[in-house]
mmCIF file of the N, C-alpha and C atoms, coordinates in Angstrom:
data_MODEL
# 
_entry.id   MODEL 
# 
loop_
_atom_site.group_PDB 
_atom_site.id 
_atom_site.type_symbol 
_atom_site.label_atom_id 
_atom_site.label_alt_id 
_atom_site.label_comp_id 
_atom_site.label_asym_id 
_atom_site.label_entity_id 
_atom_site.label_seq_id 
_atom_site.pdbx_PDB_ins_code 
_atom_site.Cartn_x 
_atom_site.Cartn_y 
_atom_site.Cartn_z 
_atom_site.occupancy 
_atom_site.B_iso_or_equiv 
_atom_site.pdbx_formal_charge 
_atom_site.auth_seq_id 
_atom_site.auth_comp_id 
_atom_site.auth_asym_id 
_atom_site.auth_atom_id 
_atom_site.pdbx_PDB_model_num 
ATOM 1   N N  . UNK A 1 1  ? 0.832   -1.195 0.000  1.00 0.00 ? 1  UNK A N  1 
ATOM 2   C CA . UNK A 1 1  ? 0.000   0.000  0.000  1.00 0.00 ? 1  UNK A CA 1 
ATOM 3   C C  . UNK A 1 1  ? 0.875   1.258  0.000  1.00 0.00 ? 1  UNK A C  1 
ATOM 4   N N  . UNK A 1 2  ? 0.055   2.475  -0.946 1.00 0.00 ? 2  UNK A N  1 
ATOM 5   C CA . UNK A 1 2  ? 0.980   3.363  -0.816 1.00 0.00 ? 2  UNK A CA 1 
ATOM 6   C C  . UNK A 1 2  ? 1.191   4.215  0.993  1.00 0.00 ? 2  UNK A C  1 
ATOM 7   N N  . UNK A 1 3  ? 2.178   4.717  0.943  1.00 0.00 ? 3  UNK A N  1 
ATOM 8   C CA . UNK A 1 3  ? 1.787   5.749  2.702  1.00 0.00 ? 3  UNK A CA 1 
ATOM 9   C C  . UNK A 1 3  ? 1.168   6.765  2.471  1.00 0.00 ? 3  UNK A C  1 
ATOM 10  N N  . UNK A 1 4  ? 0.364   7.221  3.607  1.00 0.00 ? 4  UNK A N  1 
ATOM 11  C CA . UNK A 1 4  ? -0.433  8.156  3.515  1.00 0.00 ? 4  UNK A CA 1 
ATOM 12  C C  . UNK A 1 4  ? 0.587   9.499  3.564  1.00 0.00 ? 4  UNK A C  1 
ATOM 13  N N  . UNK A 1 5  ? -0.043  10.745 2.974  1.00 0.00 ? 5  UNK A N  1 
ATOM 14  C CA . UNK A 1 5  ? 0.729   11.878 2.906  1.00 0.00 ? 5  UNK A CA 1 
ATOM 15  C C  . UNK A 1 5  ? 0.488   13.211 3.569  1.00 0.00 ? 5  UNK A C  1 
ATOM 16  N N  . UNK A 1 6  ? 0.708   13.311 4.633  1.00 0.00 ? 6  UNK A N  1 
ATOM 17  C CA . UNK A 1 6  ? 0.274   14.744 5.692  1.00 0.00 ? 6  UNK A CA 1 
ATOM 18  C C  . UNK A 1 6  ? 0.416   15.803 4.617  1.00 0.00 ? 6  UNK A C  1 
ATOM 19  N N  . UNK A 1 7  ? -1.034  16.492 5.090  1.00 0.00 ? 7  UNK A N  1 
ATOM 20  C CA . UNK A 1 7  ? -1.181  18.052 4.483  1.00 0.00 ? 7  UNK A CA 1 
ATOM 21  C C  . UNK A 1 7  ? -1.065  18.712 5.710  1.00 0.00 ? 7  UNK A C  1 
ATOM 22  N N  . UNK A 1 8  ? -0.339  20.368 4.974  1.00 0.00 ? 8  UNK A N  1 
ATOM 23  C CA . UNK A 1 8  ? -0.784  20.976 6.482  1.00 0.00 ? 8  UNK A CA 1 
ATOM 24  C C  . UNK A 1 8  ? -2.099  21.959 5.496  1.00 0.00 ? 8  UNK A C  1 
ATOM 25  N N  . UNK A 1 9  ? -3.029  22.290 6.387  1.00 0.00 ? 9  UNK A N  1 
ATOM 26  C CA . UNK A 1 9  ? -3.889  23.563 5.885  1.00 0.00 ? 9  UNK A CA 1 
ATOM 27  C C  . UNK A 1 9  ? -3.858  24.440 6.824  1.00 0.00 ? 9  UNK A C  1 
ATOM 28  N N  . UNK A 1 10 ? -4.001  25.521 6.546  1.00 0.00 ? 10 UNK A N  1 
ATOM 29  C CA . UNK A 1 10 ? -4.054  26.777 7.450  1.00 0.00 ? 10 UNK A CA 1 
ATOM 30  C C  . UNK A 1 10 ? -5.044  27.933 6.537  1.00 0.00 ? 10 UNK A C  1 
ATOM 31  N N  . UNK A 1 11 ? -5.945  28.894 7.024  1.00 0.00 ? 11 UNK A N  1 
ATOM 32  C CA . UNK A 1 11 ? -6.091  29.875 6.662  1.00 0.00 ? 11 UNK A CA 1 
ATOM 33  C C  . UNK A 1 11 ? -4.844  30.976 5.785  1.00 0.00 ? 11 UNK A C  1 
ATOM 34  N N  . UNK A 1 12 ? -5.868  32.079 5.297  1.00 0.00 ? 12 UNK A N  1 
ATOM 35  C CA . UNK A 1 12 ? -5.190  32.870 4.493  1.00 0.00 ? 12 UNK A CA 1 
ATOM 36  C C  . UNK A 1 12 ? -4.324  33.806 5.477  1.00 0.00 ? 12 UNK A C  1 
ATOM 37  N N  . UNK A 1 13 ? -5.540  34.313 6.181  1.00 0.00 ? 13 UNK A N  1 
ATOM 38  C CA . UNK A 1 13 ? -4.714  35.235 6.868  1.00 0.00 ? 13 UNK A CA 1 
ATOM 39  C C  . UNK A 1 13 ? -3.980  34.614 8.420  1.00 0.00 ? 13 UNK A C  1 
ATOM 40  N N  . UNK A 1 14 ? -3.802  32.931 8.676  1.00 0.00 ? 14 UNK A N  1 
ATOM 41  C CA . UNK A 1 14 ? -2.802  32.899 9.464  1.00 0.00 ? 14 UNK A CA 1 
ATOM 42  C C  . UNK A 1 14 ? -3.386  32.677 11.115 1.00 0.00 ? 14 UNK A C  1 
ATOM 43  N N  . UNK A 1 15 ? -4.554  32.984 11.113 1.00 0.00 ? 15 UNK A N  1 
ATOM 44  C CA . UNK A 1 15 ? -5.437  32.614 12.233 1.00 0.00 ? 15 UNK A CA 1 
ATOM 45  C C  . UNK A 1 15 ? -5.530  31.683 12.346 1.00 0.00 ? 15 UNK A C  1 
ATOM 46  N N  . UNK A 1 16 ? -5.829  30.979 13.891 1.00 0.00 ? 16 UNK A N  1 
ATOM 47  C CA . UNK A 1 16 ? -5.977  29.280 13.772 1.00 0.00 ? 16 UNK A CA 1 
ATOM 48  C C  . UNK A 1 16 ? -7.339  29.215 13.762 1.00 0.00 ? 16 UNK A C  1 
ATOM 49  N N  . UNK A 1 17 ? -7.622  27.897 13.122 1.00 0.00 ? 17 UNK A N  1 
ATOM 50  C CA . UNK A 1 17 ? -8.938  27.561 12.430 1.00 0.00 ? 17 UNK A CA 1 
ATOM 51  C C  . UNK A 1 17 ? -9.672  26.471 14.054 1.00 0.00 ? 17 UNK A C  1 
ATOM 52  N N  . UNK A 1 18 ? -10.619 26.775 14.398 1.00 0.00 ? 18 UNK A N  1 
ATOM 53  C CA . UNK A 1 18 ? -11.869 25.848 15.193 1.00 0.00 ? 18 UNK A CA 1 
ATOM 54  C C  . UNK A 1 18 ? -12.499 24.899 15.263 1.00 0.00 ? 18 UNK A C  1 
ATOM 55  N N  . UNK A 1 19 ? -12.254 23.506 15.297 1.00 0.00 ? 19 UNK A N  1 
ATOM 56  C CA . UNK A 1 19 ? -12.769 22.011 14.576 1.00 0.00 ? 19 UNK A CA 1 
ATOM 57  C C  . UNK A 1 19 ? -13.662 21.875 16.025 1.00 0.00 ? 19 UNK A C  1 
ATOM 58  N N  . UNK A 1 20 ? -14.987 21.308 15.189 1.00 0.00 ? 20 UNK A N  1 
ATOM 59  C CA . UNK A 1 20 ? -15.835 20.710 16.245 1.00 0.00 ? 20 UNK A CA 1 
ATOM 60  C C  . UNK A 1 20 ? -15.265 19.766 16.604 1.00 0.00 ? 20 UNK A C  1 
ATOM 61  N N  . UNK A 1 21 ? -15.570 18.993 17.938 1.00 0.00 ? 21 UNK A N  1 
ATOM 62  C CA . UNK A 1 21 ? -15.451 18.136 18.489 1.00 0.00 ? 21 UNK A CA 1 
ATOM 63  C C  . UNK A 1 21 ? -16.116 17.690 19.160 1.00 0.00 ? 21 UNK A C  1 
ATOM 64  N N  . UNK A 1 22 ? -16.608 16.434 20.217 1.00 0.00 ? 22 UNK A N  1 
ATOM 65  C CA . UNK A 1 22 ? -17.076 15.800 20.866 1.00 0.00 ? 22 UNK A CA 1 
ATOM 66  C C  . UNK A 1 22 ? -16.249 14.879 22.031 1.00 0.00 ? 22 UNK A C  1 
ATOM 67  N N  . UNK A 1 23 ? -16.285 15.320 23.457 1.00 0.00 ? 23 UNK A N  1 
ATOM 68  C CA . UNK A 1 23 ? -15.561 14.030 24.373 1.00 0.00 ? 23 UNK A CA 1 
ATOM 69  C C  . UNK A 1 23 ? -16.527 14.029 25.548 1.00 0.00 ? 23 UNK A C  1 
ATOM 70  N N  . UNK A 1 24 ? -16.185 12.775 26.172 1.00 0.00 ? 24 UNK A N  1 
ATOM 71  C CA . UNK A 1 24 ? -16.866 12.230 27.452 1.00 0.00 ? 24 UNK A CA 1 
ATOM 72  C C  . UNK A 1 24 ? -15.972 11.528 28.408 1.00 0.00 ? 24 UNK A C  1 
ATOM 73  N N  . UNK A 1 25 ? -16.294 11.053 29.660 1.00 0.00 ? 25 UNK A N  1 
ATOM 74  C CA . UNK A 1 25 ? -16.098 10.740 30.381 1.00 0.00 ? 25 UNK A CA 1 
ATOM 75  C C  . UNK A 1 25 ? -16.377 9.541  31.109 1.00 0.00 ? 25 UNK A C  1 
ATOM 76  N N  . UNK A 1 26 ? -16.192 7.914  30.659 1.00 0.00 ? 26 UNK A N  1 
ATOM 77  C CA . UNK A 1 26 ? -16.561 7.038  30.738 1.00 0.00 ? 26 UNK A CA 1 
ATOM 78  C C  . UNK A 1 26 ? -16.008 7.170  32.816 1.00 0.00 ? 26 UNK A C  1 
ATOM 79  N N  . UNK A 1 27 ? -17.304 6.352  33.648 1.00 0.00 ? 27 UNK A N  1 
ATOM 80  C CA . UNK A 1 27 ? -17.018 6.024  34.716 1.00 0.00 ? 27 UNK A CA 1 
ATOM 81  C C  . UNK A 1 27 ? -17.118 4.902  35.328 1.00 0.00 ? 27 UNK A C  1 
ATOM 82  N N  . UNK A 1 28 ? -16.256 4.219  35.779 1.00 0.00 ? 28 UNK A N  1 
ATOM 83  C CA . UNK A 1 28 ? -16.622 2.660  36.758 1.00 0.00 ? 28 UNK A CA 1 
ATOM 84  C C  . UNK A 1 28 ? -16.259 3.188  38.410 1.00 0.00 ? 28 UNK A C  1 
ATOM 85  N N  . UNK A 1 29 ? -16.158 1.751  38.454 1.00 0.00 ? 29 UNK A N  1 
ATOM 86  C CA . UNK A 1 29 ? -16.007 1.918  39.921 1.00 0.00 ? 29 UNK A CA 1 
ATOM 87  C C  . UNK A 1 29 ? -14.510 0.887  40.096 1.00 0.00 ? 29 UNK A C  1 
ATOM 88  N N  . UNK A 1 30 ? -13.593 1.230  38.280 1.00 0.00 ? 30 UNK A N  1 
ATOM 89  C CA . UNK A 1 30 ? -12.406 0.739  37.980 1.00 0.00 ? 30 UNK A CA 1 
ATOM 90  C C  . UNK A 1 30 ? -11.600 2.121  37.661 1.00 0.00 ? 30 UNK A C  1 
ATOM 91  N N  . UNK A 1 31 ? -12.248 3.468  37.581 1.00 0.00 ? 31 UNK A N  1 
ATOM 92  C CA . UNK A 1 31 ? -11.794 4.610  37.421 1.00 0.00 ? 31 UNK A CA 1 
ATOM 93  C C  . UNK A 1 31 ? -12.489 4.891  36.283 1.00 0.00 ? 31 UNK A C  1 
ATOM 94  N N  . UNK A 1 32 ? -11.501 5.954  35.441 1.00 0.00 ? 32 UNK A N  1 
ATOM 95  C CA . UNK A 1 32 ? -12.233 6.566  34.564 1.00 0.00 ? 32 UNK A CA 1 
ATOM 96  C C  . UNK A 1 32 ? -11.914 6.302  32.861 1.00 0.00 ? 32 UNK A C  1 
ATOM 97  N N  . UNK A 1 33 ? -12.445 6.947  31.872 1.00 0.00 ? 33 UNK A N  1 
ATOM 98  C CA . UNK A 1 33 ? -11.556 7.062  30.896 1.00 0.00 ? 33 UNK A CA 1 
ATOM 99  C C  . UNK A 1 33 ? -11.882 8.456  29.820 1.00 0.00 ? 33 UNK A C  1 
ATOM 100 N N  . UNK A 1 34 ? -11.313 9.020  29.855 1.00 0.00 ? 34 UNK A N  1 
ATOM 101 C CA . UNK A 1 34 ? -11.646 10.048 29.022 1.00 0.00 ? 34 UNK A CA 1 
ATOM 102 C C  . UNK A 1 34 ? -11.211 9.804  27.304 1.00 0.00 ? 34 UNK A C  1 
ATOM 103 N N  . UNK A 1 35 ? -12.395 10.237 26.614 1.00 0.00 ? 35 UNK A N  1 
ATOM 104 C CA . UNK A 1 35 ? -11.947 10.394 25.445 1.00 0.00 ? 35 UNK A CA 1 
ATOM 105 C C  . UNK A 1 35 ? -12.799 11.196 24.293 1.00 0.00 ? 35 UNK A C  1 
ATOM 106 N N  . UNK A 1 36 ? -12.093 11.470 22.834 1.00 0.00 ? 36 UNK A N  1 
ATOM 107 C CA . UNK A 1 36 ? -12.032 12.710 22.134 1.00 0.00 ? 36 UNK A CA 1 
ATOM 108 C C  . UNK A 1 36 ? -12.677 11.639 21.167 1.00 0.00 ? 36 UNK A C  1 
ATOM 109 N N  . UNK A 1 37 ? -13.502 13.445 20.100 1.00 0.00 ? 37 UNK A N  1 
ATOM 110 C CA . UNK A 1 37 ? -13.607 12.685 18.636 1.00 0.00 ? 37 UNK A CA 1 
ATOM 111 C C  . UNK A 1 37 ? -13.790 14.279 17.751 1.00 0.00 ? 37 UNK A C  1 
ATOM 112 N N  . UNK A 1 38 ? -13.152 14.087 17.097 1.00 0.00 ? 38 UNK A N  1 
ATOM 113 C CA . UNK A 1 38 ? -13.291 15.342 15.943 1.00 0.00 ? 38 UNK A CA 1 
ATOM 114 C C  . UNK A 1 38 ? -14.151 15.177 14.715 1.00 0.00 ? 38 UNK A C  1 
ATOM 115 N N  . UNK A 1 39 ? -15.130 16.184 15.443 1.00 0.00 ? 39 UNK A N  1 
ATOM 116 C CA . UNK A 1 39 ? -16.328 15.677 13.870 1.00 0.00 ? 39 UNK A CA 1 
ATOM 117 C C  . UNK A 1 39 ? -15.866 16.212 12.870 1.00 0.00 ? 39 UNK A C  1 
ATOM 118 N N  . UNK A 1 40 ? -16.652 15.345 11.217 1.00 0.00 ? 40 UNK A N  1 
ATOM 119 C CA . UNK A 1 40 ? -15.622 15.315 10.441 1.00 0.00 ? 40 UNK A CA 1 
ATOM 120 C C  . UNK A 1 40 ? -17.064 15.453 8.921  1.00 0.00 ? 40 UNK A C  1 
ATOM 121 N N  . UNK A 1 41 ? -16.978 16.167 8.138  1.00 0.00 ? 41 UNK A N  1 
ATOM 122 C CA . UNK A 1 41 ? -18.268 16.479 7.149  1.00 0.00 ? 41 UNK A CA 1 
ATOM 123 C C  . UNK A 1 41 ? -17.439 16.122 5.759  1.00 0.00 ? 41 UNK A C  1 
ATOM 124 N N  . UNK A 1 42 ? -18.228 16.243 5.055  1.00 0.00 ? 42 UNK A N  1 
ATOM 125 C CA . UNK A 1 42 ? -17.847 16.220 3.442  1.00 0.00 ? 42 UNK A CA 1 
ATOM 126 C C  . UNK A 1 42 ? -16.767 17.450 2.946  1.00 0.00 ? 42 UNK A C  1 
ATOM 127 N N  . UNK A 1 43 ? -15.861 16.848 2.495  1.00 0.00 ? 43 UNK A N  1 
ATOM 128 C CA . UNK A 1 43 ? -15.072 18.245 1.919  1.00 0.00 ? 43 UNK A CA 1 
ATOM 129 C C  . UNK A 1 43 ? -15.443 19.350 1.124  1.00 0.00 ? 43 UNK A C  1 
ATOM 130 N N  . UNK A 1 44 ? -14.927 20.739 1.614  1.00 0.00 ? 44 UNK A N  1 
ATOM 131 C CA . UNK A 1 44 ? -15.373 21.819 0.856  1.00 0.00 ? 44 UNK A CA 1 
ATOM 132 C C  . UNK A 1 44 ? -14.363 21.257 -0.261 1.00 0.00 ? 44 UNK A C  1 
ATOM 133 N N  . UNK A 1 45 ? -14.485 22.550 -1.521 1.00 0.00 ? 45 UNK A N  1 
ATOM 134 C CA . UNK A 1 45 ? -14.139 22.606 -2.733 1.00 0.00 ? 45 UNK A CA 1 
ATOM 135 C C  . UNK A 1 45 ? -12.555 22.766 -2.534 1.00 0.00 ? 45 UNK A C  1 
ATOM 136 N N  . UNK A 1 46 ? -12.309 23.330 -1.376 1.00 0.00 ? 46 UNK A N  1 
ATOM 137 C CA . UNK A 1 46 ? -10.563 23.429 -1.261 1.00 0.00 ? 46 UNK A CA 1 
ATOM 138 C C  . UNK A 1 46 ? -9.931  22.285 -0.625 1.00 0.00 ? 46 UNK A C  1 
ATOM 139 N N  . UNK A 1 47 ? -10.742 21.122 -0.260 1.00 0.00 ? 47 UNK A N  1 
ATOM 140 C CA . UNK A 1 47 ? -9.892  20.510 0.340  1.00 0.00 ? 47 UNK A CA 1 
ATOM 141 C C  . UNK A 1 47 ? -10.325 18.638 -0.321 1.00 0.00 ? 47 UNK A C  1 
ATOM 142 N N  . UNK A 1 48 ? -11.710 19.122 -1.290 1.00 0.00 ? 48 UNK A N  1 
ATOM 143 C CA . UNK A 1 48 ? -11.733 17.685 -1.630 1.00 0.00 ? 48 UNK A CA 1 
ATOM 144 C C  . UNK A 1 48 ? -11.172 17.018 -2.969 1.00 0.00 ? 48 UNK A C  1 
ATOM 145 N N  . UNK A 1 49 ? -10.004 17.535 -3.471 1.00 0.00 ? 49 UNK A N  1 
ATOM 146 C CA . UNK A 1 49 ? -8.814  17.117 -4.456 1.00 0.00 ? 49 UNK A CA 1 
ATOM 147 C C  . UNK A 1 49 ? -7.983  16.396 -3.255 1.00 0.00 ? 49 UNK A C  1 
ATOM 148 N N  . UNK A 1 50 ? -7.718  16.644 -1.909 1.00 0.00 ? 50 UNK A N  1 
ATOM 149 C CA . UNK A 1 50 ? -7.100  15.777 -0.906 1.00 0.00 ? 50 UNK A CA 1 
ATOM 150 C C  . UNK A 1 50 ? -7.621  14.301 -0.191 1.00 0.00 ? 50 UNK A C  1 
ATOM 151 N N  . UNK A 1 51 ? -9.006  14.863 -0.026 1.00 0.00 ? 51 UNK A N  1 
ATOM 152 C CA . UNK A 1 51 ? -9.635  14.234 0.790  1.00 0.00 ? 51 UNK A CA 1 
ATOM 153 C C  . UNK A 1 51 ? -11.197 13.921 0.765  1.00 0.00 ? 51 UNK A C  1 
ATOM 154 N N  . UNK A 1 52 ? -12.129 13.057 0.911  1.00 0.00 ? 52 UNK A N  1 
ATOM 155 C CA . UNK A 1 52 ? -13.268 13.088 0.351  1.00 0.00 ? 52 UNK A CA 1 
ATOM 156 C C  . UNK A 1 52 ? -14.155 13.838 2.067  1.00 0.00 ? 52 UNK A C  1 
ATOM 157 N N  . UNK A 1 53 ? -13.605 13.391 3.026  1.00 0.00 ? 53 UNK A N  1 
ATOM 158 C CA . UNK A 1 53 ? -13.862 13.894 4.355  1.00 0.00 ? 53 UNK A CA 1 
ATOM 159 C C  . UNK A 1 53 ? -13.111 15.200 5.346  1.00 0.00 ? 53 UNK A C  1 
ATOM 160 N N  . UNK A 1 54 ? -13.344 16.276 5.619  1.00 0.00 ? 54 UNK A N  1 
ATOM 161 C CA . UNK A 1 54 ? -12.783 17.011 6.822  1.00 0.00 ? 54 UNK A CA 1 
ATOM 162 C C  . UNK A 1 54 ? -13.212 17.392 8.126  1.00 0.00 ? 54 UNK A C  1 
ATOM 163 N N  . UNK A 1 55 ? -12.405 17.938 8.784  1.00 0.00 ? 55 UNK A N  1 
ATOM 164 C CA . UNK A 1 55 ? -13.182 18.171 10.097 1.00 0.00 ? 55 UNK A CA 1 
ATOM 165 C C  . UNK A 1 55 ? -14.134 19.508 10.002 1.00 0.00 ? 55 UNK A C  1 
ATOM 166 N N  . UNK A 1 56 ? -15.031 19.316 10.695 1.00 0.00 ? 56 UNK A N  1 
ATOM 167 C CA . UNK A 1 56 ? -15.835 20.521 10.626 1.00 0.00 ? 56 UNK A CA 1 
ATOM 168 C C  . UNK A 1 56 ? -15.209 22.027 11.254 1.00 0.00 ? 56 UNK A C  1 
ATOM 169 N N  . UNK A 1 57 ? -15.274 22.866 10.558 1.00 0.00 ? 57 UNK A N  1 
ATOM 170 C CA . UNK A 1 57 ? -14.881 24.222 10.557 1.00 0.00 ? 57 UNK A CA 1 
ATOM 171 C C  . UNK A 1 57 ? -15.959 24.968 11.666 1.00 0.00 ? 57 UNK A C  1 
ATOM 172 N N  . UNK A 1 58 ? -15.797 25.605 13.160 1.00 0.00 ? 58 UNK A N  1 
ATOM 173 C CA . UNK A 1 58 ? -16.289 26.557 13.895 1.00 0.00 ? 58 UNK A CA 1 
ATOM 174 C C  . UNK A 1 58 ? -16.265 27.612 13.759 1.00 0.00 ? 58 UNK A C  1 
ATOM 175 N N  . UNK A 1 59 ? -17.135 28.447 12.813 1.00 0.00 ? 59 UNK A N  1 
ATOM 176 C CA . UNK A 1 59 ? -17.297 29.879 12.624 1.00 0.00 ? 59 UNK A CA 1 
ATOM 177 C C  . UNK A 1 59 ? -16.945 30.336 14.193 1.00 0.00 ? 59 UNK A C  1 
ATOM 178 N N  . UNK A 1 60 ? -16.055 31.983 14.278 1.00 0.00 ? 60 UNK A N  1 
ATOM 179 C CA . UNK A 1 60 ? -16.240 32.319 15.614 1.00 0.00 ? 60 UNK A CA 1 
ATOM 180 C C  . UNK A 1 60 ? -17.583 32.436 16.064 1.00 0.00 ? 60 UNK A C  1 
ATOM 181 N N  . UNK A 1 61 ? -17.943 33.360 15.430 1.00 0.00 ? 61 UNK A N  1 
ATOM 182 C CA . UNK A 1 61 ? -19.778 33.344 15.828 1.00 0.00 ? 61 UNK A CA 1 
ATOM 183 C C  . UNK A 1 61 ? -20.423 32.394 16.551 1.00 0.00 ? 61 UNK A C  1 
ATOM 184 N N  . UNK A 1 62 ? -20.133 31.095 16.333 1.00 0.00 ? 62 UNK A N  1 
ATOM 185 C CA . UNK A 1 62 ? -20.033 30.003 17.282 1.00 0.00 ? 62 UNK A CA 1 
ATOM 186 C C  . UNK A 1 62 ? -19.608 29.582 17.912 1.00 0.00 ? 62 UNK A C  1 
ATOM 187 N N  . UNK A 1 63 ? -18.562 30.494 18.833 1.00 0.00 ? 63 UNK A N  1 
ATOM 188 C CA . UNK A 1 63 ? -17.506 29.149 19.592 1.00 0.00 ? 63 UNK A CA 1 
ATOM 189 C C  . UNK A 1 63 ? -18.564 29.354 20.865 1.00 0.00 ? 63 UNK A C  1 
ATOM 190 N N  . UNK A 1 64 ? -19.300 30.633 20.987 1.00 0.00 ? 64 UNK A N  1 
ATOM 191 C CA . UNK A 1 64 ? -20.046 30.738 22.774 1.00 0.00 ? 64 UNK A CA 1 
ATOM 192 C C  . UNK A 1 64 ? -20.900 29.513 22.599 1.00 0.00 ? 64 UNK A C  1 
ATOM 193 N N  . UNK A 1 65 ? -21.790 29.208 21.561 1.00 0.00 ? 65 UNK A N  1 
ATOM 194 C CA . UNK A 1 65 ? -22.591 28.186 21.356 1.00 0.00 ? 65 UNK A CA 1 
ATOM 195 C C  . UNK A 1 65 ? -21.800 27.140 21.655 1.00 0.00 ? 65 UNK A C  1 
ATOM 196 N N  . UNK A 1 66 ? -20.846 26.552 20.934 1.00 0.00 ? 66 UNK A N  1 
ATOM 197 C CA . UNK A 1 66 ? -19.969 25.705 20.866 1.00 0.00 ? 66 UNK A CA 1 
ATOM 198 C C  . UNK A 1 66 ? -19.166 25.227 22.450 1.00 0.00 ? 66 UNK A C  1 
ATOM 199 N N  . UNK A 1 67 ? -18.884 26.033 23.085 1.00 0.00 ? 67 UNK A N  1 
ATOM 200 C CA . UNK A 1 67 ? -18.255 25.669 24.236 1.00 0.00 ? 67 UNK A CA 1 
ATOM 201 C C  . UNK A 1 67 ? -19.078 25.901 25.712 1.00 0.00 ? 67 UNK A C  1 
ATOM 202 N N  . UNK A 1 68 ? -20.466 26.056 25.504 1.00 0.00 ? 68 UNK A N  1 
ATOM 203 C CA . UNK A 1 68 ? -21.489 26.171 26.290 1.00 0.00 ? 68 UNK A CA 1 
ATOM 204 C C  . UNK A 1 68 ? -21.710 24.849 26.874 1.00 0.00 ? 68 UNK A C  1 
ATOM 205 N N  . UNK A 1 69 ? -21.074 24.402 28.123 1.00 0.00 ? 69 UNK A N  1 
ATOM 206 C CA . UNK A 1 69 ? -21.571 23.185 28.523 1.00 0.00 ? 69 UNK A CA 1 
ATOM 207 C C  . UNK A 1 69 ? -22.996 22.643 28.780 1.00 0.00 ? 69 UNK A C  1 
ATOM 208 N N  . UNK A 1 70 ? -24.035 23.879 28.580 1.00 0.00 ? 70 UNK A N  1 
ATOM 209 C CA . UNK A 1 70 ? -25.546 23.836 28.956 1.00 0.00 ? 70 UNK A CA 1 
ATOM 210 C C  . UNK A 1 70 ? -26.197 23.003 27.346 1.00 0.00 ? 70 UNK A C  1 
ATOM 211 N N  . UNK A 1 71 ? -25.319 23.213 26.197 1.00 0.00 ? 71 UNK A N  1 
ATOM 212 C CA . UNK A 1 71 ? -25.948 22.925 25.145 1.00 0.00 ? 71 UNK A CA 1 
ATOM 213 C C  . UNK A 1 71 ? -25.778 21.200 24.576 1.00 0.00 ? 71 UNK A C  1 
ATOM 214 N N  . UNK A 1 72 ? -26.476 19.985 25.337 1.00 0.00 ? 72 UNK A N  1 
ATOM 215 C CA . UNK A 1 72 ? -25.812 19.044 25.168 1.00 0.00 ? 72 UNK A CA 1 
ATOM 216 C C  . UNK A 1 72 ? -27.092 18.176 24.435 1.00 0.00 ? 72 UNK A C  1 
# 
């Protein structure tokens, strides 16, 4: 198989870009486990010559929505 080939992407003007995400907090009474997931949508037009999938992009306008622990 061929190896896979890291892109980097970044914005134009150099700002870092906002990926949704999703994590939780699995609990026993063996401890805990925490873990992550980066949601991931259909590629825009700039990125699907790379990839048929990316992570979803967080307008600022959204990060209060976005990091609102009330919104679950």
């Amino acid at each position: 198989t061929t190896p896979k080939q890291p892109y980097y992407f970044q914005q134009k003007n150099m700002k870092p870009i906002a990926l949704g995400g999703i994590w939780d907090r699995w609990v026993s009474d063996k401890g805990s486990v925490d873990s992550c997931c980066i949601i991931t949508e259909p590629a825009n037009a700039l990125v699907s010559s790379v990839h048929e999938r990316m992570p979803a992009i967080i307008l600022p306008e959204l990060y209060d929505e976005w990091l609102d622990a009330n919104n679950r």
